[in-house]
C-alpha positions as YAML, in Angstrom:
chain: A
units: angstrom
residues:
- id: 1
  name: UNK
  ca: [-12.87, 16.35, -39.32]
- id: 2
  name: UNK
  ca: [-10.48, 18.37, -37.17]
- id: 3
  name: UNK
  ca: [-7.47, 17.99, -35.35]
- id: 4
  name: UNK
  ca: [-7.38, 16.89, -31.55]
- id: 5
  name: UNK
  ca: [-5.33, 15.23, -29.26]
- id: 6
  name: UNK
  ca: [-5.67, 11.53, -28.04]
- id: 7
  name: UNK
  ca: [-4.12, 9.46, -25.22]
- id: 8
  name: UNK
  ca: [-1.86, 7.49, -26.90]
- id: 9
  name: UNK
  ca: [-0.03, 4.99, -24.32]
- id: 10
  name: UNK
  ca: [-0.19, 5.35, -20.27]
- id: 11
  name: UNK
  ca: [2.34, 4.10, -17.77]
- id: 12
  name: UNK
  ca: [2.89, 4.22, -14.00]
- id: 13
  name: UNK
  ca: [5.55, 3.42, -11.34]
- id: 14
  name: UNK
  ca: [5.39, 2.90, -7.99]
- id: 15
  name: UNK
  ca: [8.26, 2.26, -5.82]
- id: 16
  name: UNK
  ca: [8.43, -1.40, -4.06]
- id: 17
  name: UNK
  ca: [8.72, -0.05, -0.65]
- id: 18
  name: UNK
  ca: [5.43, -0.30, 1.17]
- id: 19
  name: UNK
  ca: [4.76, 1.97, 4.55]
- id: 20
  name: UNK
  ca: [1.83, 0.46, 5.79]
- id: 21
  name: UNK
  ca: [-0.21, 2.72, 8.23]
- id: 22
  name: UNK
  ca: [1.11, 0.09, 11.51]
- id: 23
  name: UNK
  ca: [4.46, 1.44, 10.02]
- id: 24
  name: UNK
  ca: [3.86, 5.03, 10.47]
- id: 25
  name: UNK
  ca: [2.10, 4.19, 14.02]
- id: 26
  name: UNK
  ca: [5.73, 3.33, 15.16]
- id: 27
  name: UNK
  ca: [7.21, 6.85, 14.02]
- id: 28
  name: UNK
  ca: [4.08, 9.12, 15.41]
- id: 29
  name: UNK
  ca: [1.59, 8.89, 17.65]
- id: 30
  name: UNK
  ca: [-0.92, 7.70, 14.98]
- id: 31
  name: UNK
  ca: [-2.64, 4.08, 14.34]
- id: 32
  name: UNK
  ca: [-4.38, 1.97, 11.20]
- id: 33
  name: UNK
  ca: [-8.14, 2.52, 12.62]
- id: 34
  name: UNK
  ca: [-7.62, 6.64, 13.04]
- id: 35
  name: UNK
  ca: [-6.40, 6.91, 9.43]
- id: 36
  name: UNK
  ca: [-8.43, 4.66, 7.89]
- id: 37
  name: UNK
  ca: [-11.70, 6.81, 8.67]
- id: 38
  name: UNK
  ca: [-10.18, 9.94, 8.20]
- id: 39
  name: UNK
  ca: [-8.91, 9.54, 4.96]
- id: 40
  name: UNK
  ca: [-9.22, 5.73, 3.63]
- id: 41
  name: UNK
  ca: [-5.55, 5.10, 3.26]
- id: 42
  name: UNK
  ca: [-4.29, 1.26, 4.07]
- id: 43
  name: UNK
  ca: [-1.03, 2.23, 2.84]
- id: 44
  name: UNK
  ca: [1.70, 4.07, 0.29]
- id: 45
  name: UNK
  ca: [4.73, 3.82, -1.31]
- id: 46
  name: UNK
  ca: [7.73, 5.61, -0.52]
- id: 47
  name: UNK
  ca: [11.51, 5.56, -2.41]
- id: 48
  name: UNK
  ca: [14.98, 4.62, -1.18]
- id: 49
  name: UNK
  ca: [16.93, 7.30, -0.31]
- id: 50
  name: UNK
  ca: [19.11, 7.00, -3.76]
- id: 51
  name: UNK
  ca: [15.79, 7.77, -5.26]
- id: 52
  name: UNK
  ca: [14.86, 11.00, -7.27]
- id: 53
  name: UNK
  ca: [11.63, 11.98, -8.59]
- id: 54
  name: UNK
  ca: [13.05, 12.47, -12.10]
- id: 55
  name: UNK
  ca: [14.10, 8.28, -11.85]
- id: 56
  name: UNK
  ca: [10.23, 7.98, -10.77]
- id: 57
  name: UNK
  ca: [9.32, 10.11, -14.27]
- id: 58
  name: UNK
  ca: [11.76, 8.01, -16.24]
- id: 59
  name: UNK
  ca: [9.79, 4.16, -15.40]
- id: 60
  name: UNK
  ca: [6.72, 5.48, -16.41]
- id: 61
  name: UNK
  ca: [7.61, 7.25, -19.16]
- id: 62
  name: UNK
  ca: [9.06, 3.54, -20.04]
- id: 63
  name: UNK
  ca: [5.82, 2.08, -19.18]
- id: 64
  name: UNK
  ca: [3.91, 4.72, -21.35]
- id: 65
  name: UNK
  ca: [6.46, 4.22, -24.84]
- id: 66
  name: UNK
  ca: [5.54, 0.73, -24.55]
- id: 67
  name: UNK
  ca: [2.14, 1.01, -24.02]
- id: 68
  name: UNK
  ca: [2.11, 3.22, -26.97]
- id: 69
  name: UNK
  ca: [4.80, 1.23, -29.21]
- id: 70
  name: UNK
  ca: [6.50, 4.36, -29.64]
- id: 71
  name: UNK
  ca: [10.56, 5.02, -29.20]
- id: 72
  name: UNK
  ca: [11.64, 7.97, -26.99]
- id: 73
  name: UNK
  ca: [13.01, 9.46, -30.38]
- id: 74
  name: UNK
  ca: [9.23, 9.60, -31.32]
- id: 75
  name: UNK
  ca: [8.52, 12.44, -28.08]
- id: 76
  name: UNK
  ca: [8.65, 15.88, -29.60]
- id: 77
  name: UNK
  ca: [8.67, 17.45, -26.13]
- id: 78
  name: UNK
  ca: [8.20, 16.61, -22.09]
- id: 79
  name: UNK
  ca: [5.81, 18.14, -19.59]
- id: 80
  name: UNK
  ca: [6.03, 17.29, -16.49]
- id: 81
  name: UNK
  ca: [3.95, 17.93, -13.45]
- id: 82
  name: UNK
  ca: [5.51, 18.11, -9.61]
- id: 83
  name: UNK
  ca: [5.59, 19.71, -6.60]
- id: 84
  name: UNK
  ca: [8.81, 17.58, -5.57]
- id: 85
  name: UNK
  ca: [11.32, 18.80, -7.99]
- id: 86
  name: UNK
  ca: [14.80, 17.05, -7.98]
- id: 87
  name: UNK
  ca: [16.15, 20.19, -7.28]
- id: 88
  name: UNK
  ca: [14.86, 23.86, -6.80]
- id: 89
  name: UNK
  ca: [16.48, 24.43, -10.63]
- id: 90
  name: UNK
  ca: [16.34, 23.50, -13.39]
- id: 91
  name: UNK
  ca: [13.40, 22.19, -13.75]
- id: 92
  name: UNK
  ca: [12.62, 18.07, -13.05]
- id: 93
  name: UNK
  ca: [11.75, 17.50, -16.64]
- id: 94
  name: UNK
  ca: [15.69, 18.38, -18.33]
- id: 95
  name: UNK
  ca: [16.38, 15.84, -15.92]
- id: 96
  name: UNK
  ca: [14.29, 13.48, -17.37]
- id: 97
  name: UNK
  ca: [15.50, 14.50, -20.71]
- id: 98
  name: UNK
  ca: [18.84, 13.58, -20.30]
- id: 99
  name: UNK
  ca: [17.47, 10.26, -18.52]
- id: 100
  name: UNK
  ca: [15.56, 9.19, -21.67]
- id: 101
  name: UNK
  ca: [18.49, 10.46, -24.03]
- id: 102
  name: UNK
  ca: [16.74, 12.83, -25.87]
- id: 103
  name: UNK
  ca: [18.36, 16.22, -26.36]
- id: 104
  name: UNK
  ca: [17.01, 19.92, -27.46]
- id: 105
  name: UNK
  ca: [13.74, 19.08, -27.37]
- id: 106
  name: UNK
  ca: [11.73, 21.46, -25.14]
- id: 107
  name: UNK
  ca: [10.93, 20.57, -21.57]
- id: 108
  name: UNK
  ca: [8.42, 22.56, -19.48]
- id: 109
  name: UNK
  ca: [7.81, 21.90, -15.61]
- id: 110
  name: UNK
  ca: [4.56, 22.43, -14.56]
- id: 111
  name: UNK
  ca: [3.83, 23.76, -10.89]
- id: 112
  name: UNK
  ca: [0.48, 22.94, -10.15]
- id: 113
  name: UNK
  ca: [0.58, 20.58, -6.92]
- id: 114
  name: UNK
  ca: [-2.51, 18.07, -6.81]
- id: 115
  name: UNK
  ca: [-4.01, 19.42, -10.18]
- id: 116
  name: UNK
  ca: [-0.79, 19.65, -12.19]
- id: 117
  name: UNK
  ca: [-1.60, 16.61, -14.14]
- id: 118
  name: UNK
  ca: [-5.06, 18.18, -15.79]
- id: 119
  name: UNK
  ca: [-3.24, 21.30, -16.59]
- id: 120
  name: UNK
  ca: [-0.49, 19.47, -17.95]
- id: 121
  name: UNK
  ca: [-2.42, 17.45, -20.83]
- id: 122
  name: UNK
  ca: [-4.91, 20.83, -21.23]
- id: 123
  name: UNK
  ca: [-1.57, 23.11, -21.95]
- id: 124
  name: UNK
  ca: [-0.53, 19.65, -24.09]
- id: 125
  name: UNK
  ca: [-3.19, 19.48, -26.05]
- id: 126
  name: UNK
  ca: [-3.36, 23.18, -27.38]
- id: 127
  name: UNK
  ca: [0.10, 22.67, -28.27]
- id: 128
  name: UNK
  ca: [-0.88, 19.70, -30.44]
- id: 129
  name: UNK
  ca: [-4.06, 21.14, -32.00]
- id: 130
  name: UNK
  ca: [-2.16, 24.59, -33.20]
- id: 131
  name: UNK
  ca: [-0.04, 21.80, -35.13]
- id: 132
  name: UNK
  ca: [3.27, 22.52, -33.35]
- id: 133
  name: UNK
  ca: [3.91, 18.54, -32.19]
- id: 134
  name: UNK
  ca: [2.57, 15.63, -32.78]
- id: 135
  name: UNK
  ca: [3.67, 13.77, -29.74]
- id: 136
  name: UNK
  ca: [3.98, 15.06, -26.14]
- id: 137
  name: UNK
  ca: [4.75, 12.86, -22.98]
- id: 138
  name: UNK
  ca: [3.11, 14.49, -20.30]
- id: 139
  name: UNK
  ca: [4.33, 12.99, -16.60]
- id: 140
  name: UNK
  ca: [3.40, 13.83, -13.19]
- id: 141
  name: UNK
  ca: [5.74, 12.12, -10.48]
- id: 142
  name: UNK
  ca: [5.91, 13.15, -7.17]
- id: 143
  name: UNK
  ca: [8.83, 11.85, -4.17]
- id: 144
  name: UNK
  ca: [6.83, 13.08, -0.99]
- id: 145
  name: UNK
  ca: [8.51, 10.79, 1.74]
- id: 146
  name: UNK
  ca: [11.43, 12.93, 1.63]
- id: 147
  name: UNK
  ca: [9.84, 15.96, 2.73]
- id: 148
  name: UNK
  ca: [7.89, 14.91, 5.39]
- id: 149
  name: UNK
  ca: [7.61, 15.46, 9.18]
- id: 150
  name: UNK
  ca: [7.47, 11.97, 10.29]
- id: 151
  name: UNK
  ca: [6.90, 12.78, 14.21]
- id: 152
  name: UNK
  ca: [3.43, 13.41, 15.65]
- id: 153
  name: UNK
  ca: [3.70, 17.06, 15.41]
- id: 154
  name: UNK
  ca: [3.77, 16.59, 11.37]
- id: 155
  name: UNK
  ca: [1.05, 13.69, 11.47]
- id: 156
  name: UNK
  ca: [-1.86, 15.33, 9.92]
- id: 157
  name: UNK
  ca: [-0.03, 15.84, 6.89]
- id: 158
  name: UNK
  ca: [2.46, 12.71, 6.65]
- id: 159
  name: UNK
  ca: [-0.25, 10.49, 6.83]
- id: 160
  name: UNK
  ca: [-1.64, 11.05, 3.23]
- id: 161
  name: UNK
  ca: [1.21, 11.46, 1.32]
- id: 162
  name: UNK
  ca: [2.98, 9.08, -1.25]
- id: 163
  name: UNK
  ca: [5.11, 8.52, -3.83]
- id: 164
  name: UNK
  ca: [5.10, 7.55, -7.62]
- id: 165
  name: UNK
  ca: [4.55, 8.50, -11.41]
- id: 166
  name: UNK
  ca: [2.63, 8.26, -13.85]
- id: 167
  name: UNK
  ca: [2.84, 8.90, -17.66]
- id: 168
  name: UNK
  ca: [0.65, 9.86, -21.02]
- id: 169
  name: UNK
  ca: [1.48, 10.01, -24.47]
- id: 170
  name: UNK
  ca: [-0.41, 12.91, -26.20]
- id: 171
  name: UNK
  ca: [-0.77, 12.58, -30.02]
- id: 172
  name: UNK
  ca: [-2.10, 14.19, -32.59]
- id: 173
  name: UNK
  ca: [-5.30, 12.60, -34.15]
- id: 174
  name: UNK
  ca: [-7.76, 13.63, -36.68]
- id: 175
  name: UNK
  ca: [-11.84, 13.09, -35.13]
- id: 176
  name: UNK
  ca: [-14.32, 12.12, -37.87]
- id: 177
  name: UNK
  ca: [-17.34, 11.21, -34.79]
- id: 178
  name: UNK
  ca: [-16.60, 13.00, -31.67]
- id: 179
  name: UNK
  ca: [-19.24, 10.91, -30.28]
- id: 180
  name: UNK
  ca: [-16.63, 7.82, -30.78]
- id: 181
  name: UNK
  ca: [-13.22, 8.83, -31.60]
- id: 182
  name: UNK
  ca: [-10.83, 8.84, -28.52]
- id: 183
  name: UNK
  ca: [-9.95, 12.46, -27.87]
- id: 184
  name: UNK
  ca: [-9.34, 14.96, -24.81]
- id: 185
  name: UNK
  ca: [-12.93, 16.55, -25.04]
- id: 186
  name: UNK
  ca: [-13.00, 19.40, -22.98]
- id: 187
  name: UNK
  ca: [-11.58, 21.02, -19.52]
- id: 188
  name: UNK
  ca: [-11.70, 23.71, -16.49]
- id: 189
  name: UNK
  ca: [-9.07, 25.25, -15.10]
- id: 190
  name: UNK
  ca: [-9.18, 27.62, -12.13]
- id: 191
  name: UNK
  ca: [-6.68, 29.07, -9.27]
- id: 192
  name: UNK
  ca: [-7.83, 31.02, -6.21]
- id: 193
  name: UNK
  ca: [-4.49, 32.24, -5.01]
- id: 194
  name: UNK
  ca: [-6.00, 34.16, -1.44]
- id: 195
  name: UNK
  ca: [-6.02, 30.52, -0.22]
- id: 196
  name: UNK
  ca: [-2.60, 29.57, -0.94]
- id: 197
  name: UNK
  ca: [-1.66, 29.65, 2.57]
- id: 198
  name: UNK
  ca: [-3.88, 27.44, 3.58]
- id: 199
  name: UNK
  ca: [-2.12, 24.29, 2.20]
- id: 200
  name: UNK
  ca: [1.73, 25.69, 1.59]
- id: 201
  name: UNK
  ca: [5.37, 24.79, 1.84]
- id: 202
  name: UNK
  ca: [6.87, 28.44, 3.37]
- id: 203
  name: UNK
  ca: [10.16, 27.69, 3.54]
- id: 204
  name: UNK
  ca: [13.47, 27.66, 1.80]
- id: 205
  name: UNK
  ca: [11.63, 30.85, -0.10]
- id: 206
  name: UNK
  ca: [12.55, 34.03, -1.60]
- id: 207
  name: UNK
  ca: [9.26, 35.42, 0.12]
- id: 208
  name: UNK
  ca: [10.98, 34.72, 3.35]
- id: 209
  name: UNK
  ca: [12.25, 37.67, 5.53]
- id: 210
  name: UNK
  ca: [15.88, 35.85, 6.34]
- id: 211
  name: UNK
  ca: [18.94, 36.42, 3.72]
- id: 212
  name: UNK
  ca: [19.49, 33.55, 4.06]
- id: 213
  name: UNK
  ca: [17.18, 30.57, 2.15]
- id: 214
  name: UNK
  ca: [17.27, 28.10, 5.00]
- id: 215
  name: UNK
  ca: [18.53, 29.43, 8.51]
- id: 216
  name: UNK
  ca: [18.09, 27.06, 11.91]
- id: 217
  name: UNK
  ca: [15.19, 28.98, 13.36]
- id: 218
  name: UNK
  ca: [13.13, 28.21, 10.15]
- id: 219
  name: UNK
  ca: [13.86, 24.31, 10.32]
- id: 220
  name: UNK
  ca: [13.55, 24.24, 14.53]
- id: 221
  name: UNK
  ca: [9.43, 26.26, 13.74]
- id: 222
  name: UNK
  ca: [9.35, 23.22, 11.02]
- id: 223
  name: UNK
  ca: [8.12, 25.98, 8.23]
- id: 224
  name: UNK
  ca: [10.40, 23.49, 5.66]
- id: 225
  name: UNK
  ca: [7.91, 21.13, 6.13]
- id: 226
  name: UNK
  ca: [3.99, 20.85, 4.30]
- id: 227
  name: UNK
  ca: [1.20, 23.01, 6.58]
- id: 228
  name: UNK
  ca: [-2.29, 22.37, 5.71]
- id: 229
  name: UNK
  ca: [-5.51, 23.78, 7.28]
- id: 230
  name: UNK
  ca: [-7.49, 20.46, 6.50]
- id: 231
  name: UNK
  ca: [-11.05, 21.53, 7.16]
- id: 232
  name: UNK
  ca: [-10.76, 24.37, 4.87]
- id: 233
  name: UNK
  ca: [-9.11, 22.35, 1.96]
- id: 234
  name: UNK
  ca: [-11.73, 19.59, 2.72]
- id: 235
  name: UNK
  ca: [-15.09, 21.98, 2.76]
- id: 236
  name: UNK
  ca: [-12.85, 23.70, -0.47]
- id: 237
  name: UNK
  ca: [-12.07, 20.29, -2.35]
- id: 238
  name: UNK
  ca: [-15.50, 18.90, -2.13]
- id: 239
  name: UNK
  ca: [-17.00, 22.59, -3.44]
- id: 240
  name: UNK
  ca: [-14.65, 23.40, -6.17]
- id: 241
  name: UNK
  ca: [-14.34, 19.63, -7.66]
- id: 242
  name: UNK
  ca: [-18.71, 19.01, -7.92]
- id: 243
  name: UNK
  ca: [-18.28, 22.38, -9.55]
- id: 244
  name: UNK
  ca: [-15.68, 22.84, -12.30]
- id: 245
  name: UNK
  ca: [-17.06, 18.88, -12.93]
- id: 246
  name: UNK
  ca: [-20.70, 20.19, -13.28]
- id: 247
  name: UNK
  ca: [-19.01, 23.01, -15.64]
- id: 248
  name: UNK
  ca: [-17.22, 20.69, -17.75]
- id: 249
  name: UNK
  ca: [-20.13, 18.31, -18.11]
- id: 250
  name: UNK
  ca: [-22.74, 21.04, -18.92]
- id: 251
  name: UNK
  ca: [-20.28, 22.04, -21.68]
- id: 252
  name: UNK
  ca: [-20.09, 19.27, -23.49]
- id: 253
  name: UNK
  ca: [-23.56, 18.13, -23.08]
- id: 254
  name: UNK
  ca: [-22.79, 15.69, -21.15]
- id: 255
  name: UNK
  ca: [-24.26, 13.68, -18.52]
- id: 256
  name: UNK
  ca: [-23.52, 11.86, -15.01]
- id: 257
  name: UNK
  ca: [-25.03, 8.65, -16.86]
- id: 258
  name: UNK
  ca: [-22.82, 9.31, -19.86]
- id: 259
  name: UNK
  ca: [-19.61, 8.88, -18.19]
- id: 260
  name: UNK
  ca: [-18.23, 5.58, -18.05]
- id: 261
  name: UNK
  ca: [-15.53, 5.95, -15.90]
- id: 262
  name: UNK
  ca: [-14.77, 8.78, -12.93]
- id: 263
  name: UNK
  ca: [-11.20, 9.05, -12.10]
- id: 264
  name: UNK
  ca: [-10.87, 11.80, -9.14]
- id: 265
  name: UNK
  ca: [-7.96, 12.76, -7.56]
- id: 266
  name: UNK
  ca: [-7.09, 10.83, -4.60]
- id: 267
  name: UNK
  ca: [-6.15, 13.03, -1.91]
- id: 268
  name: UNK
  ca: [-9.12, 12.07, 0.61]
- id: 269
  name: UNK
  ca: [-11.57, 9.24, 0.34]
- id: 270
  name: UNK
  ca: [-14.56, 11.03, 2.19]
- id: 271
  name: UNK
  ca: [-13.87, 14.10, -0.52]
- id: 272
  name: UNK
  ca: [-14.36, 11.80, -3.46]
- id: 273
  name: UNK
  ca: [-17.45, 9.90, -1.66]
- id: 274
  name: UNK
  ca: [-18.95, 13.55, -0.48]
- id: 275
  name: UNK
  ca: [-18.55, 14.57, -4.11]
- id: 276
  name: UNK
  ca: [-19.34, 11.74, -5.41]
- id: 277
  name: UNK
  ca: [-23.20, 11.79, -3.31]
- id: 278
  name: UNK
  ca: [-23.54, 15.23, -4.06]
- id: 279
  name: UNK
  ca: [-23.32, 14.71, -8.19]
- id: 280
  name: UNK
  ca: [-25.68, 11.72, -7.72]
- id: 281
  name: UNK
  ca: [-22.70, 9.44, -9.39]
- id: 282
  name: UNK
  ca: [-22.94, 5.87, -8.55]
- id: 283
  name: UNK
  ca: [-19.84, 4.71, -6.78]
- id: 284
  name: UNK
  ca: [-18.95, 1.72, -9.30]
- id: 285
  name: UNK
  ca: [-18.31, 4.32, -12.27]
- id: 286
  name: UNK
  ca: [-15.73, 6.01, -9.21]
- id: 287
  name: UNK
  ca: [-11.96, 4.00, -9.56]
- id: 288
  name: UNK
  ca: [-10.35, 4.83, -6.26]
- id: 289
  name: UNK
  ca: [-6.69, 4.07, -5.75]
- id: 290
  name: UNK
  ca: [-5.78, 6.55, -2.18]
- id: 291
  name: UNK
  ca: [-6.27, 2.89, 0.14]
- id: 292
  name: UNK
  ca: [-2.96, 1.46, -1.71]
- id: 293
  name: UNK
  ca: [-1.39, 4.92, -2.49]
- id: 294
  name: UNK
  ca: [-2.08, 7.65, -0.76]
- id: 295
  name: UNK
  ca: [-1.94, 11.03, -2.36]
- id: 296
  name: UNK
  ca: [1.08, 11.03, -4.99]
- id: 297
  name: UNK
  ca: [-0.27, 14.43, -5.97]
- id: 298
  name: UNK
  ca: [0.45, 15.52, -9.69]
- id: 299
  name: UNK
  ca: [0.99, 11.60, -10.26]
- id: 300
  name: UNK
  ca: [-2.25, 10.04, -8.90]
- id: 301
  name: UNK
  ca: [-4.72, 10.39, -12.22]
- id: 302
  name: UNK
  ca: [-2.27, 8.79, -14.33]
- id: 303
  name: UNK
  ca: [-1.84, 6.04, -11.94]
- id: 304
  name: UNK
  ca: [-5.14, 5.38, -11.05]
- id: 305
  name: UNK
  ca: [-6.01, 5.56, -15.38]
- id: 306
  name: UNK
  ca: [-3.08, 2.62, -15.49]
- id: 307
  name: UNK
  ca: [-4.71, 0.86, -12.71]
- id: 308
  name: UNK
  ca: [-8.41, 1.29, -14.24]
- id: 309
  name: UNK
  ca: [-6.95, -0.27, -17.32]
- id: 310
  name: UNK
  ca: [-4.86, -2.94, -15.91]
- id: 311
  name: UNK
  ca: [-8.22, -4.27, -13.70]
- id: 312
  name: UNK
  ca: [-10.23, -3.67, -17.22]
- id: 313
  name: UNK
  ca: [-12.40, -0.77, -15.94]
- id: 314
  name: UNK
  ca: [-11.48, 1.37, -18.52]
- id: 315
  name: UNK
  ca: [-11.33, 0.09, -21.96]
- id: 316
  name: UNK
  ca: [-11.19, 2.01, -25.06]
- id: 317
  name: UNK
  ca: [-13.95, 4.20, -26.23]
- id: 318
  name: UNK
  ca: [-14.99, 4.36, -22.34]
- id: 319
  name: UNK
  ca: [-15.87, 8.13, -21.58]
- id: 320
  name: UNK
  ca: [-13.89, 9.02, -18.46]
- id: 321
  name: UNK
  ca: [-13.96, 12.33, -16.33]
- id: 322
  name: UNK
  ca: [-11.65, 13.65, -14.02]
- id: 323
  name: UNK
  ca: [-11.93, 16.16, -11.29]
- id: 324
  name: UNK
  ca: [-8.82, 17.36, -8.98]
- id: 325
  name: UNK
  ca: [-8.18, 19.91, -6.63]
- id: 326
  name: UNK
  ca: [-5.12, 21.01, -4.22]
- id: 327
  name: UNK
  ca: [-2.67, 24.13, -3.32]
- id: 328
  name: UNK
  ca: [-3.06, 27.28, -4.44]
- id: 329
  name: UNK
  ca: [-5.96, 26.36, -4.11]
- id: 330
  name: UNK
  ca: [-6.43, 25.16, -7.67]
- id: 331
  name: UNK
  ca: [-8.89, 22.65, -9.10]
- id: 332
  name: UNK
  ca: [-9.83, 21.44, -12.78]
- id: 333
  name: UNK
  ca: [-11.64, 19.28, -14.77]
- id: 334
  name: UNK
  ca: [-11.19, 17.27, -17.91]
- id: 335
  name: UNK
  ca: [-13.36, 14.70, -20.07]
- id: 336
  name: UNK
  ca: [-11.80, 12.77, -22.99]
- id: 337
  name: UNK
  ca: [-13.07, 9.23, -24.68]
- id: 338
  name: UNK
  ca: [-9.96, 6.81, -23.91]
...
């Protein structure tokens, strides 16, 4: 018997307001059929303008109490995952502290862009299995619309992206079988900084040469806006997410026929199918959520685990696997029995 971490209660929270690709095809020179076989998005979600990622955090954090029939008073401490902080500081998660009504217990943001939501339960679950708490809510929400070139200069980018949240409760639980109790098995984390310009937000920045964060010649080049060198995060994505999945898998024994669910990240439809072919995994054990989403980044494996278990994919004691991969570049892997 030892102690682990489990998955406690899940919740997600997408904002009403559908942008269907016809939508974007009136703001850029774009259409439904050209991003459709580029990247298998139908549509996404984006917020109202009165709309802050941290309010995105908050409903499924809501979703994920009640899933778990625990109180807010019950969290002993928030991560949170996002590239689309509320502000530049603090840190999104003290908002969502004060949101939930919870005070002095610790908050920590996590900056890990598309994989932020493995490294967030990983960094969650040591914290539980040294014995320090015994229940961490662990959110990734990301508000993308707001930060987005919406002409055809910025198309290639503003194409993919959504917004939304989603939400895990990470508890403390003692594993008599490890064969059968639920439990966050194993994971692989990596980070290949060289190739953080190739899929980067340059400006405002400290790195910048200007004194001051945001001058007009920065926001008339459009450096405040995402750039992204998509072949080389495709060829990169594809690589990187067969591999640290084949590492985690290998490590635990564990094989393709094993798994009972696959829950990738859902930046890129052809990455998850190219992966997908090159692991041999059949695509009915692959949940896929990008064609009513998009890429909601730190959010989108939470999501798409709500989702799995809302169309009764994924049921309890289902093995799942995850695989991710996105700026920095970073990628990781996780396996845990729901």
């Amino acid at each position: 018997m030892s102690l682990q971490s489990r998955m406690v209660g899940v919740g997600a929270f997408l904002p009403p307001g559908i942008v269907t690709n016809e939508d974007l095809g009136k703001l850029m020179e774009t259409s439904d059929e050209w991003i459709r076989q580029r990247t298998g998005i139908e549509e996404r979600r984006w917020v109202a303008p009165e709309v802050s990622t941290s309010d995105l955090a908050l409903e499924a954090s809501k979703g994920a109490l009640e899933d778990a029939g625990m109180k807010a008073e019950d969290i002993e401490m928030i991560i949170l995952a996002t590239l689309s902080p509320d502000h530049d500081f603090p840190g999104t998660a003290v908002f969502l502290q004060e949101k939930m009504g919870l005070a002095e217990i610790p908050t920590l943001d996590i900056r890990q862009q598309c994989t932020g939501f493995l490294y967030a339960i990983s960094v969650a679950d040591q914290y539980i299995r040294c014995g320090t708490y015994k229940n961490i809510l662990v959110v990734g929400a990301e508000v993308h619309s707001k930060g987005l070139d919406k002409t055809t200069k910025g198309r290639d980018v503003s194409v993919l992206f959504g917004d939304g949240a989603g939400a895990v409760i990470m508890s403390a639980t003692e594993v008599n079988d490890a064969t059968k109790d639920p439990h966050l098995i194993s994971s692989s984390l990596h980070t290949e900084g060289k190739y953080a310009k190739e899929l980067w937000l340059q400006a405002p920045g400290m790195a910048n040469v200007d004194t001051e964060r945001l001058t007009q010649a920065v926001m008339d080049e459009g450096l405040h806006y995402p750039q992204m060198n998509g072949k080389v995060v495709f060829v990169h994505a594809v690589k990187r997410m067969s591999q640290c999945l084949t590492k985690v898998l290998e490590n635990t024994n564990t094989s393709i026929d094993d798994v009972d669910v696959f829950l990738f990240h859902q930046a890129n439809l052809r990455i998850n199918q190219k992966v997908a072919d090159m692991m041999k995994i059949p695509s009915e054990k692959c949940f896929n959520t990008i064609q009513k989403y998009g890429n909601t980044t730190a959010a989108t494996i939470p999501i798409g685990m709500h989702d799995a278990i809302k169309a009764g994919v994924l049921k309890p004691g289902m093995l799942v696997a995850s695989a991710a991969f996105g700026s920095g570049f970073t990628w990781a892997a996780a396996l845990w029995r729901y």
